[in-house]
Residue, then its C-alpha position, 0 to 999 in steps of 0.5 A: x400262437x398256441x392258442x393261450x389268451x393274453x390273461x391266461x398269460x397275465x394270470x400265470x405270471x401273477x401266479x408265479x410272481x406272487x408265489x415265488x415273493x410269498x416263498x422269498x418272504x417265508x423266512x422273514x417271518x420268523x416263524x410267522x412271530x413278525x406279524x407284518x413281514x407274515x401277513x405279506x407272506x399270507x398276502x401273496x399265497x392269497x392273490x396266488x390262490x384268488x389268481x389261480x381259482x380264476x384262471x381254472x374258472x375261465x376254462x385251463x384244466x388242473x392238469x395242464x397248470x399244475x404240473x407248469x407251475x410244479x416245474x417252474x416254482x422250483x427252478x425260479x425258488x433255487x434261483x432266488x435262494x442263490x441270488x438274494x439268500x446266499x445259498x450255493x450253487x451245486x450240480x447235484x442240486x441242480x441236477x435233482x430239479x431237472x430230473x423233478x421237472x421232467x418226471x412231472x412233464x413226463x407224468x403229465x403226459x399220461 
């Protein structure tokens, strides 16, 4: 193992998991003008954000959870923008979002 505790894992999943429904929610709310759709939204990014403060807390450095999410939120948003709002599959998009992931992996490094 590498040496990560299963409630780091947990906690990332929670991250990841109430930041993408909070991005998918974002354009439900209509400009923030549908107020139950925009407090969902609120929601997430606040179970996202207690949910991080507590992982830092228990000892996983800003810079190893920032880049991981930096290069997983992307992918899984585009995933989900094809998947649930229509929206088209293209090489060049697909591409750019490599190449964002690994200059941040690559940043990370340093």
């Amino acid at each position: 193992m590498l040496g990560v505790s299963v409630e780091a894992l947990v906690s990332f999943v929670i991250i990841l998991a109430t930041q993408l429904v909070g991005v998918a929610l974002l354009p439900k709310t209509n400009g923030y003008t549908n107020i139950g759709v925009s407090l969902a939204q609120i929601a997430m990014f606040a179970i996202s954000f207690a949910a991080m403060a507590r992982l830092i807390k228990s000892g996983v450095q800003l810079g190893i959870l920032i880049p991981l999410l930096s290069t997983t939120m992307p992918l899984a948003s585009v995933l989900i923008g094809i998947l649930f709002f229509g929206e088209t599959v293209s090489l060049p998009r697909i591409a750019m979002l490599v190449m964002a992931c690994v200059l941040v992996g690559l940043a990370s490094r340093h």
